[in-house]
PDB file of N, H, CA, C and O in Angstrom:
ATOM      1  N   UNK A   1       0.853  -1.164   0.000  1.00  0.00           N
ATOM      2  CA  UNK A   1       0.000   0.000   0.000  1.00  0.00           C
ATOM      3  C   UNK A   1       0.901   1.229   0.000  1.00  0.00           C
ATOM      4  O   UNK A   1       2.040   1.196   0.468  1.00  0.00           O
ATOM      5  N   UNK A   2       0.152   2.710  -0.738  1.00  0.00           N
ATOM      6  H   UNK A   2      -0.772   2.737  -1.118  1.00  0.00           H
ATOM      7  CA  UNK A   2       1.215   3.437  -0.742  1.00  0.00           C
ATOM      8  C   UNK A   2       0.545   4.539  -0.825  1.00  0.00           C
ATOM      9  O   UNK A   2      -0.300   4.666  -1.710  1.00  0.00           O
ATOM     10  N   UNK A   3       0.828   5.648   0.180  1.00  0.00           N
ATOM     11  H   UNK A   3       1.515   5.545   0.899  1.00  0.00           H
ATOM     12  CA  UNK A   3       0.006   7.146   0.177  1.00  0.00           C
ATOM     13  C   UNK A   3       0.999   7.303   1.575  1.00  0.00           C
ATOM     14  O   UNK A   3       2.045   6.776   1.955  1.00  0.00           O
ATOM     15  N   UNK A   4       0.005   8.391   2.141  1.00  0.00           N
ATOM     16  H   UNK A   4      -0.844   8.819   1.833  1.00  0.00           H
ATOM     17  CA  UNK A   4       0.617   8.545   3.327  1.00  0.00           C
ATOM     18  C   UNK A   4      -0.487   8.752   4.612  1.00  0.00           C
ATOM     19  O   UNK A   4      -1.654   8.364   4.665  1.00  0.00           O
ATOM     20  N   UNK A   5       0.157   9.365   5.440  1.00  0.00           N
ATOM     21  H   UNK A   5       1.105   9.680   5.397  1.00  0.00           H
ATOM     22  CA  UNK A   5      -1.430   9.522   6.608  1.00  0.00           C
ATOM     23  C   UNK A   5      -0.836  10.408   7.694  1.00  0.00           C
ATOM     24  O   UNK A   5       0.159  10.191   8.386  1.00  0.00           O
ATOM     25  N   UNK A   6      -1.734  11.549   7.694  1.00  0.00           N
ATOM     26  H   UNK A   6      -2.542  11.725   7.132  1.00  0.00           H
ATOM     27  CA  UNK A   6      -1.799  12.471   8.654  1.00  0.00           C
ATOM     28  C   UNK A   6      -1.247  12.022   9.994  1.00  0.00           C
ATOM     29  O   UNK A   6      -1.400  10.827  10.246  1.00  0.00           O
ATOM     30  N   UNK A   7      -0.594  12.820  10.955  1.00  0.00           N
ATOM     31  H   UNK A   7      -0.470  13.791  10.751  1.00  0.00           H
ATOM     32  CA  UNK A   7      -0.293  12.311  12.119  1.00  0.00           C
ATOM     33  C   UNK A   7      -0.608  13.670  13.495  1.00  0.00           C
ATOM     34  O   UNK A   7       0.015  14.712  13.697  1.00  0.00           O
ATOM     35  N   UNK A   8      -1.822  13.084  14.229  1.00  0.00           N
ATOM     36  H   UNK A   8      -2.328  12.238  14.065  1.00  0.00           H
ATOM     37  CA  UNK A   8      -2.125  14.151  15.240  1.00  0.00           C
ATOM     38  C   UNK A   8      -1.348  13.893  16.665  1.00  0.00           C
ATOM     39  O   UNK A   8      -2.019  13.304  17.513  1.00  0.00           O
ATOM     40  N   UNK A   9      -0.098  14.241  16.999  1.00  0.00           N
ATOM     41  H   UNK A   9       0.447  14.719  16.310  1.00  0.00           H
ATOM     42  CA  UNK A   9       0.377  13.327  18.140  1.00  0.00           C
ATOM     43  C   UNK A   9       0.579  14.923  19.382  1.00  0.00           C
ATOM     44  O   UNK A   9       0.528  16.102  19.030  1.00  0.00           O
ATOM     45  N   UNK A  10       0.759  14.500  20.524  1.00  0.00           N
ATOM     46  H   UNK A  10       0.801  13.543  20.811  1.00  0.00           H
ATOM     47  CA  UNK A  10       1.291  15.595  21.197  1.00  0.00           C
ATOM     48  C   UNK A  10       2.322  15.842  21.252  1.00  0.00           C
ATOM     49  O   UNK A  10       3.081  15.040  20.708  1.00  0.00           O
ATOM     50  N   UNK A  11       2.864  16.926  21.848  1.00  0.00           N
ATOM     51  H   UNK A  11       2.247  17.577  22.290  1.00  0.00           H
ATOM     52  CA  UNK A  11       4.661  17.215  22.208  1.00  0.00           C
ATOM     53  C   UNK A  11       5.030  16.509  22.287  1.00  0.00           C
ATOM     54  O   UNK A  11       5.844  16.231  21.407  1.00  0.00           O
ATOM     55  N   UNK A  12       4.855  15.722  23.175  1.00  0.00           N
ATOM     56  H   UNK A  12       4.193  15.948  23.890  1.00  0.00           H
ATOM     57  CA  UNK A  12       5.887  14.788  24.489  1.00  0.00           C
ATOM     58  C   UNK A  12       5.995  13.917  23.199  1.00  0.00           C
ATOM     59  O   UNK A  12       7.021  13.922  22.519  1.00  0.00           O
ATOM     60  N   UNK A  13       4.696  13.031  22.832  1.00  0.00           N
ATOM     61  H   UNK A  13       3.862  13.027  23.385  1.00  0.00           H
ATOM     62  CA  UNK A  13       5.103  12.010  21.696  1.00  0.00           C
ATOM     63  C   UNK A  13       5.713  12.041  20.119  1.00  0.00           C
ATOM     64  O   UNK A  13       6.193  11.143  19.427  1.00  0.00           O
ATOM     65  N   UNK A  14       5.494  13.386  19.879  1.00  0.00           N
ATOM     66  H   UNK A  14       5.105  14.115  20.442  1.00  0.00           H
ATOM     67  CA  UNK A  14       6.399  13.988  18.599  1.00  0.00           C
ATOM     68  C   UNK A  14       7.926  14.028  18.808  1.00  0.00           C
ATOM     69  O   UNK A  14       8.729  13.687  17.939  1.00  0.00           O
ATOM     70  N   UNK A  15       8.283  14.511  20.131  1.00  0.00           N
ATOM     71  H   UNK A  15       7.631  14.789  20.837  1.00  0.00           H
ATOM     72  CA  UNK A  15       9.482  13.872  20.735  1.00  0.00           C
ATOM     73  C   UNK A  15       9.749  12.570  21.066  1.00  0.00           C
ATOM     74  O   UNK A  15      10.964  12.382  21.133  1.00  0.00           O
ATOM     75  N   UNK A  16       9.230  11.804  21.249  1.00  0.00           N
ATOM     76  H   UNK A  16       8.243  11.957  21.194  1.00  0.00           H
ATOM     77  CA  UNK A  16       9.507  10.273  21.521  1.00  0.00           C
ATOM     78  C   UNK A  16       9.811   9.773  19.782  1.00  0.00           C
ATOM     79  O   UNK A  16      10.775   9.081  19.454  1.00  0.00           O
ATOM     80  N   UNK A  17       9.007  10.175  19.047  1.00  0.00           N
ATOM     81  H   UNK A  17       8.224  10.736  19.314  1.00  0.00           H
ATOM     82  CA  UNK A  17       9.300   9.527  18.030  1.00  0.00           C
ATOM     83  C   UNK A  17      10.155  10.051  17.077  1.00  0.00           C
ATOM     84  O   UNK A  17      10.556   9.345  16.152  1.00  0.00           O
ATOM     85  N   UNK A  18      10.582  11.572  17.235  1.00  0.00           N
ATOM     86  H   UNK A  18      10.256  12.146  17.986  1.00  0.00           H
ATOM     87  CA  UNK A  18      11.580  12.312  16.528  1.00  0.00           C
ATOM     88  C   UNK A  18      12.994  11.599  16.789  1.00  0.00           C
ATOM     89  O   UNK A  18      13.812  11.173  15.973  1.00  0.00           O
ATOM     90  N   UNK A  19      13.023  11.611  18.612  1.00  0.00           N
ATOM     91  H   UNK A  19      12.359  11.957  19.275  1.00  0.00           H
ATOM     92  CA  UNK A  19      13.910  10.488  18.759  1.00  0.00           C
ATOM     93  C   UNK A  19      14.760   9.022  18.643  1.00  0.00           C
ATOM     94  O   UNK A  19      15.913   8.643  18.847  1.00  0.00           O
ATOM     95  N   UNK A  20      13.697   8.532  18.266  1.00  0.00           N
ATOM     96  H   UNK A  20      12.760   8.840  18.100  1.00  0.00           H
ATOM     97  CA  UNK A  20      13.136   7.230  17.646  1.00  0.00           C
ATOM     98  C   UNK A  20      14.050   7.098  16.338  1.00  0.00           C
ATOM     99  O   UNK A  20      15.049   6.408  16.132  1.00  0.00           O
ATOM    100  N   UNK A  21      13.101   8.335  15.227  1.00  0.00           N
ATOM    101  H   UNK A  21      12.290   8.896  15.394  1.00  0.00           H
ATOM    102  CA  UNK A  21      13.418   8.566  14.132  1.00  0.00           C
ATOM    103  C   UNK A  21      15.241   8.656  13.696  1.00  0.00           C
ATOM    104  O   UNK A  21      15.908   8.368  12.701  1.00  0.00           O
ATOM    105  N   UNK A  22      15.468   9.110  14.799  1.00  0.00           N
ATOM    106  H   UNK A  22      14.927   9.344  15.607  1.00  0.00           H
ATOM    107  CA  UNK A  22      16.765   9.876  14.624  1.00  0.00           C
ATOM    108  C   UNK A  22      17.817   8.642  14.678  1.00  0.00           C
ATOM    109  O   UNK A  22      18.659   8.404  13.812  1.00  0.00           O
ATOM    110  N   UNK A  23      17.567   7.798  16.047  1.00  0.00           N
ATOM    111  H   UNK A  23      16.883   7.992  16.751  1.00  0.00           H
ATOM    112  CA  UNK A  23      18.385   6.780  15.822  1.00  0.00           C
ATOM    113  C   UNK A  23      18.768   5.805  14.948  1.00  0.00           C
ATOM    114  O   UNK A  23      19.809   5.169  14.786  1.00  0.00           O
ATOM    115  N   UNK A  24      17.479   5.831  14.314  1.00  0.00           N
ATOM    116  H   UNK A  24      16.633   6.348  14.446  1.00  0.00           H
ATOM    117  CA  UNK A  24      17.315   4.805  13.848  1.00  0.00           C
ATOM    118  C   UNK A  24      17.467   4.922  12.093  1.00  0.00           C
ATOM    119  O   UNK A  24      16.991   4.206  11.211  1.00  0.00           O
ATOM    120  N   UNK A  25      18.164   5.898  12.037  1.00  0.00           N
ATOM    121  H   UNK A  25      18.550   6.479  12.753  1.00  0.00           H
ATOM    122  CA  UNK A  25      18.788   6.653  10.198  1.00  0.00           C
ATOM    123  C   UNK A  25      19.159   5.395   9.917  1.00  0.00           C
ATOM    124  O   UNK A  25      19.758   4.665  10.707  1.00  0.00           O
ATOM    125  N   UNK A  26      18.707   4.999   8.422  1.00  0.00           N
ATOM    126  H   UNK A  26      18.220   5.592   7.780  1.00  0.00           H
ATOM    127  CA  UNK A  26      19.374   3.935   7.496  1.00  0.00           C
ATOM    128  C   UNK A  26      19.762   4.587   6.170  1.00  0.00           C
ATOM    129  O   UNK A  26      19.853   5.793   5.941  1.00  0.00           O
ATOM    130  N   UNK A  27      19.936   3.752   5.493  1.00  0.00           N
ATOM    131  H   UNK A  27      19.862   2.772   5.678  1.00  0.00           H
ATOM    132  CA  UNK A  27      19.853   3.657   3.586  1.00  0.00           C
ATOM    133  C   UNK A  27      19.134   3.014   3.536  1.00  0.00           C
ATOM    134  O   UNK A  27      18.752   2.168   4.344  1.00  0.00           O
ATOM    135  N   UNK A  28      18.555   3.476   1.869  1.00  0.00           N
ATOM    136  H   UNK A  28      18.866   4.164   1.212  1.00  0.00           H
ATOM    137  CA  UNK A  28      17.455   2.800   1.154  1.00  0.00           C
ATOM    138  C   UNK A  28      17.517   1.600   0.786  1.00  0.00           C
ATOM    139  O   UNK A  28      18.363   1.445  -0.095  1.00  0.00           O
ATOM    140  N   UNK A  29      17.023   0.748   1.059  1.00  0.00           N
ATOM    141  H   UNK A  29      16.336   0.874   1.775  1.00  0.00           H
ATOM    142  CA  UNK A  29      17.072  -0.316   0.272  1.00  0.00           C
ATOM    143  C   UNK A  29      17.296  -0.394  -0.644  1.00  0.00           C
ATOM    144  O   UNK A  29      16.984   0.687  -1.143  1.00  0.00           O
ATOM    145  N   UNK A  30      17.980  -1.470  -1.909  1.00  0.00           N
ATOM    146  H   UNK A  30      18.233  -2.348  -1.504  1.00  0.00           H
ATOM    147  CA  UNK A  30      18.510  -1.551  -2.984  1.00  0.00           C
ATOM    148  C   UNK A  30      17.159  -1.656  -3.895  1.00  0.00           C
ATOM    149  O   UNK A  30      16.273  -2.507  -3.813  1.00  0.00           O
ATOM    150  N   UNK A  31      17.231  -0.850  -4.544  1.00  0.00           N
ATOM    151  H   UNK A  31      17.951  -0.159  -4.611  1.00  0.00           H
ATOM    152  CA  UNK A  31      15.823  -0.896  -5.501  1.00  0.00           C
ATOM    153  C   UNK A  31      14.334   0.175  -5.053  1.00  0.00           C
ATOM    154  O   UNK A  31      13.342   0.567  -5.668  1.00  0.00           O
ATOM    155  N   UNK A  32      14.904   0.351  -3.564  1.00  0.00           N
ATOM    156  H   UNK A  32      15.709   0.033  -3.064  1.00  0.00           H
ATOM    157  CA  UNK A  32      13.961   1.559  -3.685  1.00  0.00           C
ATOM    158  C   UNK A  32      13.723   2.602  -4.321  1.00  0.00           C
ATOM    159  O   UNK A  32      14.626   3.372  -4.648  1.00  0.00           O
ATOM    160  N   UNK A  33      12.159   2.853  -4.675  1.00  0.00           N
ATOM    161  H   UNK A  33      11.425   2.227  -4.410  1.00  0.00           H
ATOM    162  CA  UNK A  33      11.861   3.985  -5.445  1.00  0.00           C
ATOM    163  C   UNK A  33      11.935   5.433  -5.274  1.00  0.00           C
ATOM    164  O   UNK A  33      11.927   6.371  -6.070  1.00  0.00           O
ATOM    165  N   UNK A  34      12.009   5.341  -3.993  1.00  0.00           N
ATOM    166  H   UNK A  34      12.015   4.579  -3.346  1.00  0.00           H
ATOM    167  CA  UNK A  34      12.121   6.756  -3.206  1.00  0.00           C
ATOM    168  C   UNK A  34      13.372   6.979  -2.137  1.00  0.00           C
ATOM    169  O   UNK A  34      13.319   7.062  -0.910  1.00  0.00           O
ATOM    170  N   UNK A  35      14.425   7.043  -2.954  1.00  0.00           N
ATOM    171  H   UNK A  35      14.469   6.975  -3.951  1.00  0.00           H
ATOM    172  CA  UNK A  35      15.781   7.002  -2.291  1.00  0.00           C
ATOM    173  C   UNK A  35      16.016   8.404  -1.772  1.00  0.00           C
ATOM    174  O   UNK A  35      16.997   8.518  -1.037  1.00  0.00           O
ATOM    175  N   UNK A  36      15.145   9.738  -2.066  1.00  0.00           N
ATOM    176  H   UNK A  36      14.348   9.646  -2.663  1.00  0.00           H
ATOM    177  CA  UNK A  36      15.406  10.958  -1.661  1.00  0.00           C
ATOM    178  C   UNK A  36      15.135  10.845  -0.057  1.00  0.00           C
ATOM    179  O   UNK A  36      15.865  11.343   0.800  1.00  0.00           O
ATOM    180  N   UNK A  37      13.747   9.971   0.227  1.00  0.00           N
ATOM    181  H   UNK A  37      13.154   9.566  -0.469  1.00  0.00           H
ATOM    182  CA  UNK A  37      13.048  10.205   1.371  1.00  0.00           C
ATOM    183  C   UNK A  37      14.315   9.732   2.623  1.00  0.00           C
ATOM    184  O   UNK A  37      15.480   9.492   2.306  1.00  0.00           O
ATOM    185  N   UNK A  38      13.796   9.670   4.036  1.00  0.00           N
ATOM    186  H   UNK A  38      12.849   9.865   4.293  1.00  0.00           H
ATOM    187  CA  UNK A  38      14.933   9.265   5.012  1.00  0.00           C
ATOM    188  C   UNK A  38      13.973   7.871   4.995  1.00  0.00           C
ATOM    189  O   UNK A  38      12.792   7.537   4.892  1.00  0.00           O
ATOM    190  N   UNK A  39      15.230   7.339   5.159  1.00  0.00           N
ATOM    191  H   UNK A  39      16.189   7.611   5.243  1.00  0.00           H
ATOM    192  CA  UNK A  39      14.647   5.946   5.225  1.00  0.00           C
ATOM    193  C   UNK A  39      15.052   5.729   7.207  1.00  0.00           C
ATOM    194  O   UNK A  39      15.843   6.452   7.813  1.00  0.00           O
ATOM    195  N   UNK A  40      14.371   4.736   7.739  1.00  0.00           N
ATOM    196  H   UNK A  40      13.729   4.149   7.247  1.00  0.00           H
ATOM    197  CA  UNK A  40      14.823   4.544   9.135  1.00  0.00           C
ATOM    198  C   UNK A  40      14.725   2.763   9.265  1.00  0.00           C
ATOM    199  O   UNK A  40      13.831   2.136   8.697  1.00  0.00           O
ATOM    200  N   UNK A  41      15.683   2.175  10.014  1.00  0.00           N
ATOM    201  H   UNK A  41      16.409   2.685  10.475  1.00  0.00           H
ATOM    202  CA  UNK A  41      15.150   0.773   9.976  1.00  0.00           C
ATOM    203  C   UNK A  41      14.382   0.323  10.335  1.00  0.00           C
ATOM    204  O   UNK A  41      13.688   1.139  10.941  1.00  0.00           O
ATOM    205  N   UNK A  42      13.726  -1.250  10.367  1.00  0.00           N
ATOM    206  H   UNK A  42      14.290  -1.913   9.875  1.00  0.00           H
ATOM    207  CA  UNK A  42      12.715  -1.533  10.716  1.00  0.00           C
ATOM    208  C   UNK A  42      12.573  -1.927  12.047  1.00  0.00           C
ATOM    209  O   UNK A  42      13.562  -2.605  12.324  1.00  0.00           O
ATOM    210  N   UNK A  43      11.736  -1.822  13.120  1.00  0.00           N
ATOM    211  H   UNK A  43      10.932  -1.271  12.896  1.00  0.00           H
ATOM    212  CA  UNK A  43      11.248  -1.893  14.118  1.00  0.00           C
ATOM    213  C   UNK A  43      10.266  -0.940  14.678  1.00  0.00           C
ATOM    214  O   UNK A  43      10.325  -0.953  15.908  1.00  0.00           O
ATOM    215  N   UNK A  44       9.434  -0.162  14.239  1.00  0.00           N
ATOM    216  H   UNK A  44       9.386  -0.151  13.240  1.00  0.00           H
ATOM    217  CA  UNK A  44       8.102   0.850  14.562  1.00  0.00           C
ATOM    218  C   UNK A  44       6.915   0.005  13.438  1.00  0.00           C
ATOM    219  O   UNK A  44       6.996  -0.497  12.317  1.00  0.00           O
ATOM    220  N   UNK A  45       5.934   0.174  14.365  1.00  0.00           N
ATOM    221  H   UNK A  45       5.869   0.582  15.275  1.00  0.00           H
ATOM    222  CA  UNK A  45       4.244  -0.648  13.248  1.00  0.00           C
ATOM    223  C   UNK A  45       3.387   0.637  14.086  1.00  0.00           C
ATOM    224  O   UNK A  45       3.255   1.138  15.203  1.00  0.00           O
ATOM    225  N   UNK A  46       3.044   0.725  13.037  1.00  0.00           N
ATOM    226  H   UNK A  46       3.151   0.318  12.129  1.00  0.00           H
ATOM    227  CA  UNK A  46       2.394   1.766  12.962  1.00  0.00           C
ATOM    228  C   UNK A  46       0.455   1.358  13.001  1.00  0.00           C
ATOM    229  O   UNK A  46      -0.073   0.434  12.383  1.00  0.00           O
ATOM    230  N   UNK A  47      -0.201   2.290  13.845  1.00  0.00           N
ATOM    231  H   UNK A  47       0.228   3.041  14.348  1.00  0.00           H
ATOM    232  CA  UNK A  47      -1.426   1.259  12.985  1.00  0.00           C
ATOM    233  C   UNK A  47      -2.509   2.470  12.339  1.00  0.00           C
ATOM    234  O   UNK A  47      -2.988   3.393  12.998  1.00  0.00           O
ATOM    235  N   UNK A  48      -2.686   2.271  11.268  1.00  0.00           N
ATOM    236  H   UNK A  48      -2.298   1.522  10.733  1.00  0.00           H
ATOM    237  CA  UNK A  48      -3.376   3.404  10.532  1.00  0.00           C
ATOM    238  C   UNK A  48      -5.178   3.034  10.353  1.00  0.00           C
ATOM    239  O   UNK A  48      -5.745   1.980  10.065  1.00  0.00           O
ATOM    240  N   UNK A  49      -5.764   4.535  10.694  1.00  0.00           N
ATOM    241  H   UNK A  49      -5.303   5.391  10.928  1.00  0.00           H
ATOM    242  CA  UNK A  49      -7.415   4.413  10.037  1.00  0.00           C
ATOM    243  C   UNK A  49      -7.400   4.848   8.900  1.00  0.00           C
ATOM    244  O   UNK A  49      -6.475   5.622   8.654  1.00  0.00           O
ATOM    245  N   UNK A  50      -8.621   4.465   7.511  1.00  0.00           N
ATOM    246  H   UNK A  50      -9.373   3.836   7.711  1.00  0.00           H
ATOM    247  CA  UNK A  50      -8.143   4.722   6.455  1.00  0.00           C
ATOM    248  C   UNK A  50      -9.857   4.714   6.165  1.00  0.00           C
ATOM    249  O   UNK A  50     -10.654   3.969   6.737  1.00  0.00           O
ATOM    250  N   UNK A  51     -10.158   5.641   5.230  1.00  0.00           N
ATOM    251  H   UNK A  51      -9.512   6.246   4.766  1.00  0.00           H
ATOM    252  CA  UNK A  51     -11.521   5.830   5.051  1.00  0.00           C
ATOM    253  C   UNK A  51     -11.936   4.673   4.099  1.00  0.00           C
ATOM    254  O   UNK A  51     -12.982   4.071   4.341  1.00  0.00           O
ATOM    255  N   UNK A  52     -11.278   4.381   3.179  1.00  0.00           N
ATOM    256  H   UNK A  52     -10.428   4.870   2.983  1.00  0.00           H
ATOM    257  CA  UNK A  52     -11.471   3.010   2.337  1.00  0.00           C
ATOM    258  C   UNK A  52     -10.531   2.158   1.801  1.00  0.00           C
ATOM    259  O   UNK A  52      -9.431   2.635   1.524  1.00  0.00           O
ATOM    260  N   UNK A  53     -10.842   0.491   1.512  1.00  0.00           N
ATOM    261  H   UNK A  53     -11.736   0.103   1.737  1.00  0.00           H
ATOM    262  CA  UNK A  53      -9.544  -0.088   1.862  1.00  0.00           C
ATOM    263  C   UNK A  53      -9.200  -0.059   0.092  1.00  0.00           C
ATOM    264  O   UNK A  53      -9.760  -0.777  -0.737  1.00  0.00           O
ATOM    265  N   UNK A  54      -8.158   0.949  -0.185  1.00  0.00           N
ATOM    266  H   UNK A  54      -7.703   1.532   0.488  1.00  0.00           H
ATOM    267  CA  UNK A  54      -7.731   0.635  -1.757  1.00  0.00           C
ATOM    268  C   UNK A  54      -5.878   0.171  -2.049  1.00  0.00           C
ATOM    269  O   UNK A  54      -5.101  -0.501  -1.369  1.00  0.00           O
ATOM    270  N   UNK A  55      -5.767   0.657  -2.932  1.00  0.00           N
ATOM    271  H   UNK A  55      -6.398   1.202  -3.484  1.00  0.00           H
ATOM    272  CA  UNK A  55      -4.313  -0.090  -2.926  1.00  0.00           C
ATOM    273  C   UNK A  55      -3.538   1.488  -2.584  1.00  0.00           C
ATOM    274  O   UNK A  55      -2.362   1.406  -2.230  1.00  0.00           O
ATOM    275  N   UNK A  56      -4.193   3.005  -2.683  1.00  0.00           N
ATOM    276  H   UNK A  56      -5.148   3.072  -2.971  1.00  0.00           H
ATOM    277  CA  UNK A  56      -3.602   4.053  -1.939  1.00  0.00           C
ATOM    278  C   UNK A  56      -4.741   4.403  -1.034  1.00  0.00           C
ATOM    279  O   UNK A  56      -5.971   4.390  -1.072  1.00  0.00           O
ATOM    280  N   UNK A  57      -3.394   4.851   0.132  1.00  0.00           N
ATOM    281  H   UNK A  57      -2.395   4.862   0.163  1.00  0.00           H
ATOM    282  CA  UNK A  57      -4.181   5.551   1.524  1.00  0.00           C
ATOM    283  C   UNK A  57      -4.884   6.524   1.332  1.00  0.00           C
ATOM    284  O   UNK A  57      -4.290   7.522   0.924  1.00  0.00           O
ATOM    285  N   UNK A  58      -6.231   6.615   1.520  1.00  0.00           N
ATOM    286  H   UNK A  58      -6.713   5.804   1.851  1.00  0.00           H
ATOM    287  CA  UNK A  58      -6.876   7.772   1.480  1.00  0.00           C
ATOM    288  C   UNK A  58      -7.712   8.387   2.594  1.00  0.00           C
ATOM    289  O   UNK A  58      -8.600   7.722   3.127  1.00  0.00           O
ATOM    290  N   UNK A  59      -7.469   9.558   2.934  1.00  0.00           N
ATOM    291  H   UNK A  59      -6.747  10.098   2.500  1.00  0.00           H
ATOM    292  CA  UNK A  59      -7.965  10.331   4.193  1.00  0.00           C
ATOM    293  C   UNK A  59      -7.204   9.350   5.002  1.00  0.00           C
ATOM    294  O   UNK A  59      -8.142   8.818   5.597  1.00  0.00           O
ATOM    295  N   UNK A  60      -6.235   8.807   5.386  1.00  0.00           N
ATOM    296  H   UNK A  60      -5.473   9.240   4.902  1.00  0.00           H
ATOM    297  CA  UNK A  60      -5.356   8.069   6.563  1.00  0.00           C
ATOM    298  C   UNK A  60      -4.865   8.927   7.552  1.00  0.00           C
ATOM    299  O   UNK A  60      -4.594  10.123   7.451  1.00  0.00           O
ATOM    300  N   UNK A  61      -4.773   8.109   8.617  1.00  0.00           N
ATOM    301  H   UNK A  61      -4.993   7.137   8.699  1.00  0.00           H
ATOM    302  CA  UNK A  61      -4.427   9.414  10.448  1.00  0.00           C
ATOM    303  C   UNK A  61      -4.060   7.543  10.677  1.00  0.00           C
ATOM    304  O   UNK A  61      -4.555   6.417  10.636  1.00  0.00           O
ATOM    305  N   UNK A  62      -2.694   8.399  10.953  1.00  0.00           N
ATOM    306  H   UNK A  62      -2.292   9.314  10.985  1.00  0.00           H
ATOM    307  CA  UNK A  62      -1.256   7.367  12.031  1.00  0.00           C
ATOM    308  C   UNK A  62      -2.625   6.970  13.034  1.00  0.00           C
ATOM    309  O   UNK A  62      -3.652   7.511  12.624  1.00  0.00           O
ATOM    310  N   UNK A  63      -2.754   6.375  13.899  1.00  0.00           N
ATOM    311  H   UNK A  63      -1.920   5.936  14.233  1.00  0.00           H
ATOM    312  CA  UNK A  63      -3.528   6.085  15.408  1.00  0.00           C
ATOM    313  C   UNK A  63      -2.465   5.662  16.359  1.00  0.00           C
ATOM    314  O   UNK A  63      -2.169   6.387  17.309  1.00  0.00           O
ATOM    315  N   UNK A  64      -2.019   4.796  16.199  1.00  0.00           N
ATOM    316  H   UNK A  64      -2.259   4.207  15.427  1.00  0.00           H
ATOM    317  CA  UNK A  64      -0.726   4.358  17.110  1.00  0.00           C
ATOM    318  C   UNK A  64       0.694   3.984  16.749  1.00  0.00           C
ATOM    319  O   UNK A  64       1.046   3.636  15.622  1.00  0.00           O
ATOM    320  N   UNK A  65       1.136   4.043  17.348  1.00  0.00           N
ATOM    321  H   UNK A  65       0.850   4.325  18.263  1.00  0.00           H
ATOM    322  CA  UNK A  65       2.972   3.340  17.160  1.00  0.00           C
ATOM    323  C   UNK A  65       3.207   2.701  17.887  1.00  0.00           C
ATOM    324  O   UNK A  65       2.470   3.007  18.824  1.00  0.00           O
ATOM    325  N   UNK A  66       3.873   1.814  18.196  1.00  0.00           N
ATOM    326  H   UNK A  66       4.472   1.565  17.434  1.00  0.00           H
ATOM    327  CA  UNK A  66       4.996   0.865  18.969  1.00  0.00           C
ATOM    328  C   UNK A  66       5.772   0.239  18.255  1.00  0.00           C
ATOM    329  O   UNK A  66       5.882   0.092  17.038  1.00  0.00           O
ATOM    330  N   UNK A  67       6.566  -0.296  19.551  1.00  0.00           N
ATOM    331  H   UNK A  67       6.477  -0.177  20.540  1.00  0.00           H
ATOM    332  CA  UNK A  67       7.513  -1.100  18.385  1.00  0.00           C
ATOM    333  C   UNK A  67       7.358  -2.292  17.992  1.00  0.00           C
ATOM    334  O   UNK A  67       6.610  -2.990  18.677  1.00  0.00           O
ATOM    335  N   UNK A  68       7.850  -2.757  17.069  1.00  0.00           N
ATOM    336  H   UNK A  68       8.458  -2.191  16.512  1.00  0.00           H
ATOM    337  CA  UNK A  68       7.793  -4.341  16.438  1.00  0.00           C
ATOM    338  C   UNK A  68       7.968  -5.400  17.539  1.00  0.00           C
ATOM    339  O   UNK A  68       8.493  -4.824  18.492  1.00  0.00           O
ATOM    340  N   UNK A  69       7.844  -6.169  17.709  1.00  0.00           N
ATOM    341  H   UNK A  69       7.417  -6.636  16.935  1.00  0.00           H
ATOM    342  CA  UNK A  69       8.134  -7.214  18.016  1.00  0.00           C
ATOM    343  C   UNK A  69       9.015  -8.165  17.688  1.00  0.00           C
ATOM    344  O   UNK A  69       8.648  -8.810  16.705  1.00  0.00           O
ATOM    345  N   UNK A  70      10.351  -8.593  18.281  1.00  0.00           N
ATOM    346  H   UNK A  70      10.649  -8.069  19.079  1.00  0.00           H
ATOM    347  CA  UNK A  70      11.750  -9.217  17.768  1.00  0.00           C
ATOM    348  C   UNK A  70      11.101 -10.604  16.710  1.00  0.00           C
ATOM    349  O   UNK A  70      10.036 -11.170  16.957  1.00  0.00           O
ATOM    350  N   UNK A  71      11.799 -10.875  15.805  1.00  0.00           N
ATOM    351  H   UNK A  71      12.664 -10.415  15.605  1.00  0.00           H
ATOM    352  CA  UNK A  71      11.379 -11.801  14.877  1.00  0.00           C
ATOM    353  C   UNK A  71      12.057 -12.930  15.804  1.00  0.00           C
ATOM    354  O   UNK A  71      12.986 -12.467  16.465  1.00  0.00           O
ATOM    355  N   UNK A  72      11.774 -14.521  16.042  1.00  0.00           N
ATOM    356  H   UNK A  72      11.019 -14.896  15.504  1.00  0.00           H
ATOM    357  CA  UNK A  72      12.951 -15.207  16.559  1.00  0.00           C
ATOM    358  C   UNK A  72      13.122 -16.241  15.409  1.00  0.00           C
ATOM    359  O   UNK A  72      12.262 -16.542  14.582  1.00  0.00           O
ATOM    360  N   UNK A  73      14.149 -16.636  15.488  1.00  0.00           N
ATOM    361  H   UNK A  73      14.848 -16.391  16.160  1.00  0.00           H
ATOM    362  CA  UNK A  73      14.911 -17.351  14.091  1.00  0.00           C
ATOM    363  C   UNK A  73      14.402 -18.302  14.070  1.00  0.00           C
ATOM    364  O   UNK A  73      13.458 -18.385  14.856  1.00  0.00           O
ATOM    365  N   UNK A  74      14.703 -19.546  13.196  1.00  0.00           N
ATOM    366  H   UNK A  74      15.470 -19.479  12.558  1.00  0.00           H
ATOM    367  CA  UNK A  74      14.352 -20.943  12.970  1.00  0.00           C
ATOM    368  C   UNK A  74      15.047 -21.561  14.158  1.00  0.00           C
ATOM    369  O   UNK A  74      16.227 -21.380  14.459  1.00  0.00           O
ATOM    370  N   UNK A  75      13.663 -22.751  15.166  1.00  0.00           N
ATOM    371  H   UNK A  75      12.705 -22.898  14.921  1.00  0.00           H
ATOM    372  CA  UNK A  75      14.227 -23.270  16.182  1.00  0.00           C
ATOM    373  C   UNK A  75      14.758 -24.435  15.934  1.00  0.00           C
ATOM    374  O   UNK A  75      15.337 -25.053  16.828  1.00  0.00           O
TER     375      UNK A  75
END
């Protein structure tokens, strides 16, 4: 899926995640289309409302963040 989505957060949490953001600077993946943007690595899920389900976000608002959950390897 591909658009984007509004984000209404407060201070405190615009700071938590600016922070977040900051550490967590990568490079683009090889083949990405949008190599201008900052890319950050993976560990934030985001969970988005979206007025209808299409293949772009439309009228979308962030709702929550946390972080991922550790993948664990083959046991």
């Amino acid at each position: 899926m591909s658009g984007s989505a509004n984000i209404a957060l407060t201070k405190a949490m615009r700071e938590r995640l600016y922070q977040r953001v900051q550490a967590g600077k990568g490079t683009p993946p090889t083949g990405a289309d949008k190599v201008e943007g900052e890319w950050i690595k993976p560990g934030l899920v985001g969970r988005v409302k979206t007025l209808k389900r299409e293949d772009k976000l439309r009228h979308a608002t962030l709702r929550a963040i946390r972080e991922a959950e550790p993948k664990n390897g083959p046991e």
